[in-house]
N, C-alpha and C positions, 0 to 999 in steps of 0.2 A: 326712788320712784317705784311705786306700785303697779303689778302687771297692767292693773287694767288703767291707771295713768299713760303710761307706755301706748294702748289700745288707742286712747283716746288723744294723744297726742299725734298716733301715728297716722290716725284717720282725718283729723285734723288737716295735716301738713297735704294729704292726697287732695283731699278738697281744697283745697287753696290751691292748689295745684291746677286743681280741674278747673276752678273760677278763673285762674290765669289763662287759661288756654280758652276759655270761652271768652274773655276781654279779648284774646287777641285775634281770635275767630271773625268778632264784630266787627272793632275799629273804633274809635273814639269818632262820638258824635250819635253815634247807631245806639236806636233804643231797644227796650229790652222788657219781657215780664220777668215777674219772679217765677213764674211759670217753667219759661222756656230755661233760667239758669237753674231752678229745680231739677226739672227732665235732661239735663244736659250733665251734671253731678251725677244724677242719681243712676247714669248709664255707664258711668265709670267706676263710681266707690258707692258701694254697701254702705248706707248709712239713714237718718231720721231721712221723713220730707222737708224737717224745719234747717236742719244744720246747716245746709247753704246759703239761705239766708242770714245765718247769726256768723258762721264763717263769714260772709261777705259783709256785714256791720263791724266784724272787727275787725277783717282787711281797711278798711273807711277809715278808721278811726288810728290805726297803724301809719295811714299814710300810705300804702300798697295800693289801692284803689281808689279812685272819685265815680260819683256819678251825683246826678240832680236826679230827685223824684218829679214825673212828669205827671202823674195820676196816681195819688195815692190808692184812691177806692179800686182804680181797674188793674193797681199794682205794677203799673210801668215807670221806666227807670231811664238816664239816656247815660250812658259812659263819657266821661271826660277826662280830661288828662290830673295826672295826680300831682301836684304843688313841687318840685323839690323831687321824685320818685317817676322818671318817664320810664314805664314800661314800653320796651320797641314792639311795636305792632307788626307783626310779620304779613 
């Protein structure tokens, strides 16, 4: 694996990190912009404005997270529970 793979992996794993701790911040039910999960990432790991959100389309897709989009245009989201994968909500 090449350093800057390494980077990118490693930066990767903190944001999904952070995304986790903002799911469990909420709660399941509680909506959300991509906004506030941006500014919420972006205050813990150095990284794009976009990668939280493509972080959190592949958590989705992983089966790590669910949510329903509520507003696509005003970009709200509401958290739900993940199939087969309960994150404990602290």
């Amino acid at each position: 694996m090449s350093i800057q793979q390494e980077h990118l992996t490693r930066v990767s794993d903190r944001i999904s990190a952070s995304i986790l701790v903002f799911w469990r911040k909420l709660g399941y039910g509680r909506e959300f912009t991509m906004m506030e999960l941006q500014t919420f990432v972006n205050e813990r790991v150095k990284c794009s404005p976009d990668s939280p959100s493509r972080i959190l389309r592949a958590m989705r897709l992983e089966g790590t997270v669910n949510y329903s989009v509520i507003d696509r245009a005003k970009s709200r989201y509401r958290i739900l529970p993940s199939p087969g994968n309960q994150i404990p909500l602290f």
